[in-house]
DSSP file (Angstrom, degrees, kcal/mol; ACC not computed):
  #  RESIDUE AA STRUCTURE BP1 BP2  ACC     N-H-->O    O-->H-N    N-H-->O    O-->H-N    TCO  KAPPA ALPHA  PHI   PSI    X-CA   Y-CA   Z-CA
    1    1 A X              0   0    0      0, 0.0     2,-0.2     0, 0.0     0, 0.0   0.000 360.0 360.0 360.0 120.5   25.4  -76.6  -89.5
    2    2 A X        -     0   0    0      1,-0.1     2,-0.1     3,-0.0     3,-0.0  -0.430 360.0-161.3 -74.7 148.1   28.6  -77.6  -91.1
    3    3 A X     >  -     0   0    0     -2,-0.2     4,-0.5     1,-0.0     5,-0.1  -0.164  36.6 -94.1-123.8-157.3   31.0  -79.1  -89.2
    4    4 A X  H >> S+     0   0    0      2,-0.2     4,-3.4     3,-0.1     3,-0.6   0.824 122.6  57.5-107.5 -37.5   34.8  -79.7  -89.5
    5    5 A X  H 3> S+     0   0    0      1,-0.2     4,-2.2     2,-0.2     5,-0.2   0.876 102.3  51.1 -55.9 -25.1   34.1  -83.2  -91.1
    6    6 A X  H 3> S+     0   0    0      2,-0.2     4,-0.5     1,-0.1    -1,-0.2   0.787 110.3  52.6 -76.4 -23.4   32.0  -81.6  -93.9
    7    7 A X  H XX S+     0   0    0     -3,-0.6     3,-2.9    -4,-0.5     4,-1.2   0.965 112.3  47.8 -69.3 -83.5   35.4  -79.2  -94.3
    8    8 A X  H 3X S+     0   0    0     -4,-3.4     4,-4.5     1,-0.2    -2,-0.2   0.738 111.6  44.8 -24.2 -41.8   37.4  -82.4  -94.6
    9    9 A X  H 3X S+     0   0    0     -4,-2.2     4,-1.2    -5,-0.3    -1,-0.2   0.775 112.9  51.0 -84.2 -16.7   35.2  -84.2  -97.1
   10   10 A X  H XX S+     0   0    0     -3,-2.9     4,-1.9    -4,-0.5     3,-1.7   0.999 113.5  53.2 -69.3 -68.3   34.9  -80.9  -99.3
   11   11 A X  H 3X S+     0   0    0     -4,-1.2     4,-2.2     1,-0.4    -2,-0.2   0.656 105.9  46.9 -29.7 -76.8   38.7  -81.1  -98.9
   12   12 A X  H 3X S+     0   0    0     -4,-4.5     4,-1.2     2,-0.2    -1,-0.4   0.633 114.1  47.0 -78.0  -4.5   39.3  -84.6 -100.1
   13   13 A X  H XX S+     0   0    0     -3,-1.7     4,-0.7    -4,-1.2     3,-0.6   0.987 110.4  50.6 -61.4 -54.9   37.2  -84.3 -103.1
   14   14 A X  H >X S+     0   0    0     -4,-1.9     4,-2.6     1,-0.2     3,-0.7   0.898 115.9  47.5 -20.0 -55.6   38.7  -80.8 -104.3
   15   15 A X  H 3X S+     0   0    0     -4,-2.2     4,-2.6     1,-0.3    -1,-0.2   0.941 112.7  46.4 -75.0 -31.9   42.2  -82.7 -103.8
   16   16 A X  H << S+     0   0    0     -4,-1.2     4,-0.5    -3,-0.6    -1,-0.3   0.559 110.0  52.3 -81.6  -2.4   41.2  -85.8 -105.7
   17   17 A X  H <X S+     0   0    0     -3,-0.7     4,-3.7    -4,-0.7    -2,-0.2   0.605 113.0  52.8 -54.6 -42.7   39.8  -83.7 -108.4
   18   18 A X  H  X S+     0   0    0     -4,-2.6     4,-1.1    -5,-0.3    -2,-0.2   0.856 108.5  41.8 -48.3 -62.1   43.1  -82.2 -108.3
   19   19 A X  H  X S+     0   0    0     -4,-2.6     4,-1.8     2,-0.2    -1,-0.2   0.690 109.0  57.4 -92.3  -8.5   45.0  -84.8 -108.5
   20   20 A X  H  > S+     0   0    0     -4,-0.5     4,-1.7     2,-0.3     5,-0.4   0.948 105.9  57.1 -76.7 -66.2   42.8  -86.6 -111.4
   21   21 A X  H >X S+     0   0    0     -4,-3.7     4,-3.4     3,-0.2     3,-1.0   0.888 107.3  47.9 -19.4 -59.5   43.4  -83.2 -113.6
   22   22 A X  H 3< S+     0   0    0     -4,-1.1    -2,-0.3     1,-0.2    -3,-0.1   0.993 115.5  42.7 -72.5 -58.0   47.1  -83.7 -113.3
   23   23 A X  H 3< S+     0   0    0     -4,-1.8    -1,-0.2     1,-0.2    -2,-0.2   0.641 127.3  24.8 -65.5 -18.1   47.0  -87.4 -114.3
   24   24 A X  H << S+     0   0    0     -4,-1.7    -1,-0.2    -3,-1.0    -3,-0.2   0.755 101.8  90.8-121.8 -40.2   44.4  -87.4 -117.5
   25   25 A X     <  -     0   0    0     -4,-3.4     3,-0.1    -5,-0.4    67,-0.1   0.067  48.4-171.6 -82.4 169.3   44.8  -83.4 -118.8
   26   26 A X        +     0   0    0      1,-0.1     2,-1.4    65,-0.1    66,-0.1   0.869  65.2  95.6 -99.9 -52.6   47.4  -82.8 -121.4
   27   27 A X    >   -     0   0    0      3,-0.1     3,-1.9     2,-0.1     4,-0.4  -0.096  62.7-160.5 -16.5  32.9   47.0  -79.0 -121.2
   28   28 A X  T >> S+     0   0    0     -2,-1.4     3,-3.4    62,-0.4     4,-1.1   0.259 101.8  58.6 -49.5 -70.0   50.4  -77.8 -118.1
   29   29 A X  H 3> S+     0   0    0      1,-0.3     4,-1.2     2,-0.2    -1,-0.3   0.637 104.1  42.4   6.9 -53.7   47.9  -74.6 -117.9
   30   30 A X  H <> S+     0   0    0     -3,-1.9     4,-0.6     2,-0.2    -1,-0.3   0.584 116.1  54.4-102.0  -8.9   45.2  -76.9 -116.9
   31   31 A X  H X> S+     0   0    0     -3,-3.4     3,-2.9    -4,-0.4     4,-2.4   0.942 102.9  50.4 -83.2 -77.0   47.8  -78.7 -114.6
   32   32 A X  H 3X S+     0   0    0     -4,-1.1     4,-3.9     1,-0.2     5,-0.2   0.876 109.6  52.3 -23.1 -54.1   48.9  -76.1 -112.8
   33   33 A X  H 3X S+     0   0    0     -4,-1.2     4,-3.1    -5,-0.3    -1,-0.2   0.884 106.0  53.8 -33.2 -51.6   45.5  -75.1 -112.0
   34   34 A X  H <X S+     0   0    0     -3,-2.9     4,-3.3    -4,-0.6    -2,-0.2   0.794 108.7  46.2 -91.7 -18.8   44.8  -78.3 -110.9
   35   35 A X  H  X S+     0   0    0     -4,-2.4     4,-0.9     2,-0.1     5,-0.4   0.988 106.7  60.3 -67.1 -53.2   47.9  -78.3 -108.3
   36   36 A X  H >X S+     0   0    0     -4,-3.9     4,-2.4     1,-0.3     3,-1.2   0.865 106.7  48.6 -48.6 -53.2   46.7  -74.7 -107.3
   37   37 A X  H 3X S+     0   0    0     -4,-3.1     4,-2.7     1,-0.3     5,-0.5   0.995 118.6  41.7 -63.5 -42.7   43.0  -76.8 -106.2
   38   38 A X  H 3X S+     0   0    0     -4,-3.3     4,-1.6   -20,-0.2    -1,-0.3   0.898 105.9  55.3 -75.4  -6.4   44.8  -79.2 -104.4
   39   39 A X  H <X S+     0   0    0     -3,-1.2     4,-1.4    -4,-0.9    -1,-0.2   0.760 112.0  47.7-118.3 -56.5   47.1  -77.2 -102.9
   40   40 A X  H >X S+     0   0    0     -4,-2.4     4,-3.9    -5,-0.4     3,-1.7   0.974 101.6  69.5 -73.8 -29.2   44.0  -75.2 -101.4
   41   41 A X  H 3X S+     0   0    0     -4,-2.7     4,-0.9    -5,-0.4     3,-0.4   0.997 100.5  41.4 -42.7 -71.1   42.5  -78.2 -100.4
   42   42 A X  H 3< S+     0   0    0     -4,-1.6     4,-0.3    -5,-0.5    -1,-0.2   0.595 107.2  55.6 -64.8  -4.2   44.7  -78.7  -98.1
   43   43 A X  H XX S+     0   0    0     -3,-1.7     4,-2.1    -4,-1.4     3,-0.7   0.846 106.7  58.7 -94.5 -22.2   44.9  -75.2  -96.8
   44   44 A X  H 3X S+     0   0    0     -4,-3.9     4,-1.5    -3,-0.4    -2,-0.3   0.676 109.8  46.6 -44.8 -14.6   40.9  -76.0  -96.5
   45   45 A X  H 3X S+     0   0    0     -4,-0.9     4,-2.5    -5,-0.2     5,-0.2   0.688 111.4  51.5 -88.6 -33.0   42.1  -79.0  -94.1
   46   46 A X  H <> S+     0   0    0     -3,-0.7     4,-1.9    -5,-0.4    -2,-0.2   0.919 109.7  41.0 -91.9 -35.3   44.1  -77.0  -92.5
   47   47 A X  H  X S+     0   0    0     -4,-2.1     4,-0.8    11,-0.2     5,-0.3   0.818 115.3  54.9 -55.5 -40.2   41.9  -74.1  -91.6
   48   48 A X  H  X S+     0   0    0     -4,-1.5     4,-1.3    -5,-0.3    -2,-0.2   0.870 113.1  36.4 -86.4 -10.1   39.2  -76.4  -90.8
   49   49 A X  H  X S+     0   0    0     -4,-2.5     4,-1.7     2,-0.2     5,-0.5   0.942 112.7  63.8 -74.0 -58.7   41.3  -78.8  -88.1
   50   50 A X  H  X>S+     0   0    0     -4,-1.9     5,-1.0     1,-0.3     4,-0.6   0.724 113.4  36.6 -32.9 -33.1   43.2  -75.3  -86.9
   51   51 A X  H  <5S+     0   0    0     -4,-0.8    -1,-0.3     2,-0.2     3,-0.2   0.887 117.3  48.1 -99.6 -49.6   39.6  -74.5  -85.9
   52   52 A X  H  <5S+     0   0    0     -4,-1.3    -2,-0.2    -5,-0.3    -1,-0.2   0.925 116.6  43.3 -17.6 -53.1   38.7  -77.7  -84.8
   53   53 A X  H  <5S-     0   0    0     -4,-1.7    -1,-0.2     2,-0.2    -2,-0.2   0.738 100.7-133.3 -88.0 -23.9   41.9  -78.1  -82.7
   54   54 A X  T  <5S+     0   0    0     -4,-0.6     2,-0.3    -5,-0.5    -3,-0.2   0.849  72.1 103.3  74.1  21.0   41.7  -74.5  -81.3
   55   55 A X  S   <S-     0   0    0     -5,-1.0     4,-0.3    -6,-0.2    -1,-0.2  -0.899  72.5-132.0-128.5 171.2   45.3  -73.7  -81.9
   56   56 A X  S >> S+     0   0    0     -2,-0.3     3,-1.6     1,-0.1     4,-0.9   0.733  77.5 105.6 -98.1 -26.3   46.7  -71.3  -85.0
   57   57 A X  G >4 S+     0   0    0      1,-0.3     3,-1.7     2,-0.2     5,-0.2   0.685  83.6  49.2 -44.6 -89.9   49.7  -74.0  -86.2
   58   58 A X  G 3> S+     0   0    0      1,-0.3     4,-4.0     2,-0.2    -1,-0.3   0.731 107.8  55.5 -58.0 -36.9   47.4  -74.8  -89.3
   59   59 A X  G <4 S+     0   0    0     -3,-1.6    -1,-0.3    -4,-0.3     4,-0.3   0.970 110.5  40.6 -48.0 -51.9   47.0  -71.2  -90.0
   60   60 A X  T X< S+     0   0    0     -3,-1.7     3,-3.9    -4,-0.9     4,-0.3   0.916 111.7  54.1 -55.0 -92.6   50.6  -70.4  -90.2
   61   61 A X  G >> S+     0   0    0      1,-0.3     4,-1.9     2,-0.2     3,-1.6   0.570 109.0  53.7 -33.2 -43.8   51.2  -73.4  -92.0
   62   62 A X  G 3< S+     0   0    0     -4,-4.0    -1,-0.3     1,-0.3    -2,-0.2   0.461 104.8  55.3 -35.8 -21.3   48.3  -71.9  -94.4
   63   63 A X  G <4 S+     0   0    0     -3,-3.9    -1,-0.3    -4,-0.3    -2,-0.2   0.090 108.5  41.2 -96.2  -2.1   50.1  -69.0  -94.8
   64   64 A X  T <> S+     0   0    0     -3,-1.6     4,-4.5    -4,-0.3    -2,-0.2   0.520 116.1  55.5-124.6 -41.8   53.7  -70.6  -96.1
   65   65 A X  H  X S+     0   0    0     -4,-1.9     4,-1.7     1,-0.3    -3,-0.2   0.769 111.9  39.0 -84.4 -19.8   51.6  -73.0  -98.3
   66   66 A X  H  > S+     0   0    0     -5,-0.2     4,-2.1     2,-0.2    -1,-0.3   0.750 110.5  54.7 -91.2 -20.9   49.8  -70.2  -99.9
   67   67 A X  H  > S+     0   0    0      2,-0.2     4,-2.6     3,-0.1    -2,-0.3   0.933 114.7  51.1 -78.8 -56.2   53.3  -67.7 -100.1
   68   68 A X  H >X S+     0   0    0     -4,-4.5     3,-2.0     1,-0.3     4,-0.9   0.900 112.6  43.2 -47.7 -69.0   54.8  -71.5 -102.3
   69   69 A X  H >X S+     0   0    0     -4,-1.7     4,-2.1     1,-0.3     3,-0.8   0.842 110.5  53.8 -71.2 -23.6   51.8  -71.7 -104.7
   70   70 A X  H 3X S+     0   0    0     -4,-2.1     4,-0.8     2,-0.2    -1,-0.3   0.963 114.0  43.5 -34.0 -55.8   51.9  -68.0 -105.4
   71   71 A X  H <X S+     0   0    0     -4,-2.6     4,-1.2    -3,-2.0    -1,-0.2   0.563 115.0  47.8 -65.7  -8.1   55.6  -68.4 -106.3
   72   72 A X  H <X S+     0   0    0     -4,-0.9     4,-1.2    -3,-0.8    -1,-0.2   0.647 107.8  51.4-107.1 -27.5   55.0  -71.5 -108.3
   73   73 A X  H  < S+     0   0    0     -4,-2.1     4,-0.3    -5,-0.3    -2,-0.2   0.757 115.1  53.9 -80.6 -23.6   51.9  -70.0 -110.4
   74   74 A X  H  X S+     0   0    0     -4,-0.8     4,-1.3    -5,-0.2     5,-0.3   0.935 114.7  33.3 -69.8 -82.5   54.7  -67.0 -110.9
   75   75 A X  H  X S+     0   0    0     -4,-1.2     4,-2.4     2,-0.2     3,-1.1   0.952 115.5  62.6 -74.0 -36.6   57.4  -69.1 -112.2
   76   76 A X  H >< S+     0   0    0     -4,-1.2     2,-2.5     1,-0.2     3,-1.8   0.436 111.9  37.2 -54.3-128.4   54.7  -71.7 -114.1
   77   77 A X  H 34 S+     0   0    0     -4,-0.3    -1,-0.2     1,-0.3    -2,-0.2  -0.142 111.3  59.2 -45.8  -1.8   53.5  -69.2 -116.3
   78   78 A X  H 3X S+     0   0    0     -2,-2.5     4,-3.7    -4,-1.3    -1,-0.3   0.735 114.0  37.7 -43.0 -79.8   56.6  -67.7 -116.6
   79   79 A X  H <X S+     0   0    0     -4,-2.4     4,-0.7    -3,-1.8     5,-0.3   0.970 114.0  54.7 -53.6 -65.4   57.9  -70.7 -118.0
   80   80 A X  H  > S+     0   0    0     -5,-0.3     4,-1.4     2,-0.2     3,-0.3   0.850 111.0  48.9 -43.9 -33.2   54.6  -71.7 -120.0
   81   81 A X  H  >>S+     0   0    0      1,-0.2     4,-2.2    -5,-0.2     5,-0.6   0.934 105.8  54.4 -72.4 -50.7   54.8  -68.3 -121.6
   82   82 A X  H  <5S+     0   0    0     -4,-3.7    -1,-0.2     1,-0.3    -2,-0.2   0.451 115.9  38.4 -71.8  13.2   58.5  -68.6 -122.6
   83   83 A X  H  X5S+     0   0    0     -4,-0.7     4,-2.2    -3,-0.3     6,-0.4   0.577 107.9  67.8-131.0  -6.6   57.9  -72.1 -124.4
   84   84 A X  H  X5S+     0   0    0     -4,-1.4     4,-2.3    -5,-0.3     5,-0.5   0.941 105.3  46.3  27.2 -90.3   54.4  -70.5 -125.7
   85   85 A X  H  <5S+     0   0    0     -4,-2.2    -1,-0.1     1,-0.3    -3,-0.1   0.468 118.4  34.9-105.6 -23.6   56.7  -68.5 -127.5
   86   86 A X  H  4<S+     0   0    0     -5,-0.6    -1,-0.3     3,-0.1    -2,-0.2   0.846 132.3  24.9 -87.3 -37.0   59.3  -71.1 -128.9
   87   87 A X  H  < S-     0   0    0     -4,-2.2    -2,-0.2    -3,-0.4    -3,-0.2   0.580  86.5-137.4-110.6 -11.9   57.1  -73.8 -129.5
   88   88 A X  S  < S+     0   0    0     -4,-2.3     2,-0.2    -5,-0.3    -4,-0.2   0.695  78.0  93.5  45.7  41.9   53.3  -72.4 -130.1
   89   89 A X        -     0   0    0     -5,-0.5    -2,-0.2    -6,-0.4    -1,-0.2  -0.871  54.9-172.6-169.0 140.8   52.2  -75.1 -128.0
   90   90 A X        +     0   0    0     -2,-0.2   -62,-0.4    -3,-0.1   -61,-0.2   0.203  57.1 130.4-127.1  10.1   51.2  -75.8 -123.8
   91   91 A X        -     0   0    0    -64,-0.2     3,-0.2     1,-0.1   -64,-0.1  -0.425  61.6-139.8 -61.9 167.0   50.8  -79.5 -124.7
   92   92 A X  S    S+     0   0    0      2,-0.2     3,-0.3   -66,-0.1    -1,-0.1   0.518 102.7  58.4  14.5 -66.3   52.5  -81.7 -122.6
   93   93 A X  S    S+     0   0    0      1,-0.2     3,-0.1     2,-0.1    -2,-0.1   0.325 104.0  64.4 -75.0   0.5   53.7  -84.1 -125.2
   94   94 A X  S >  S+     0   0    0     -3,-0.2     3,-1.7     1,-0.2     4,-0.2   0.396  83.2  70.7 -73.8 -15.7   55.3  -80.7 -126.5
   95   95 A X  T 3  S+     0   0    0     -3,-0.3     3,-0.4     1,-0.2    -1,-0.2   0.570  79.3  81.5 -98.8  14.7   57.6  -80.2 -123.6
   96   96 A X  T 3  S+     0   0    0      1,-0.2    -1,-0.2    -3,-0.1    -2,-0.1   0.162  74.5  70.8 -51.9  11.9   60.0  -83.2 -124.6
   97   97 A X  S <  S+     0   0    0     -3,-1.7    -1,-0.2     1,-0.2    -2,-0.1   0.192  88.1  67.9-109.1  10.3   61.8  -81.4 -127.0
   98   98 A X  S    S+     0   0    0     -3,-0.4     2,-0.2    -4,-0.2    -1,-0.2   0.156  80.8  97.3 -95.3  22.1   63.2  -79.5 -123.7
   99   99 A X              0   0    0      1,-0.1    -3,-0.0     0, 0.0     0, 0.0  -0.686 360.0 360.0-106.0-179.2   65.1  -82.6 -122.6
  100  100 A X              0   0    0     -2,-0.2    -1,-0.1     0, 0.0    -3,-0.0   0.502 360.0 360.0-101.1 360.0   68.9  -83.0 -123.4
């Protein structure tokens, strides 16, 4: 039987997977990605204390956090496309020719 800790510990690997992507990949494709896992990690934290706790506050809050990264995978790939298309390139060390 799984339990709310077992949620939690799924939780923090996912998010420290997460955050290890963003820190070694060059790819912002593969970055993005890897906020979208943490970013569901935490709504896994939050659906399992909401059920833990017996109250809906983590749900809702699951519900706002999922409405952001929607909008943020939206405007990232948005963005990714439209320097795609200038640069031929998603590297990272590419996107410094966007500074002033």
């Amino acid at each position: 039987m799984l339990t709310h800790h077992s949620y939690l510990i799924l939780s923090a690997i996912l998010f420290s997977l997460g955050a290890l992507g963003v820190l070694i990949r060059r790819n912002a494709i593969i970055i993005f990605m890897c906020i979208e896992m943490m970013l569901n990690s935490v709504n896994l934290a939050f659906v399992s204390l909401s059920k833990y706790l017996g109250n809906i506050d983590g749900q809702i809050f699951v519900f706002f956090i999922m409405t952001v990264a929607a909008a943020e995978a939206a405007v990232g790939l948005a963005l990714m496309i439209a320097f795609y298309n200038n640069r031929e390139s998603v590297e990272v060390e590419d996107l410094n020719v966007m500074k002033w």
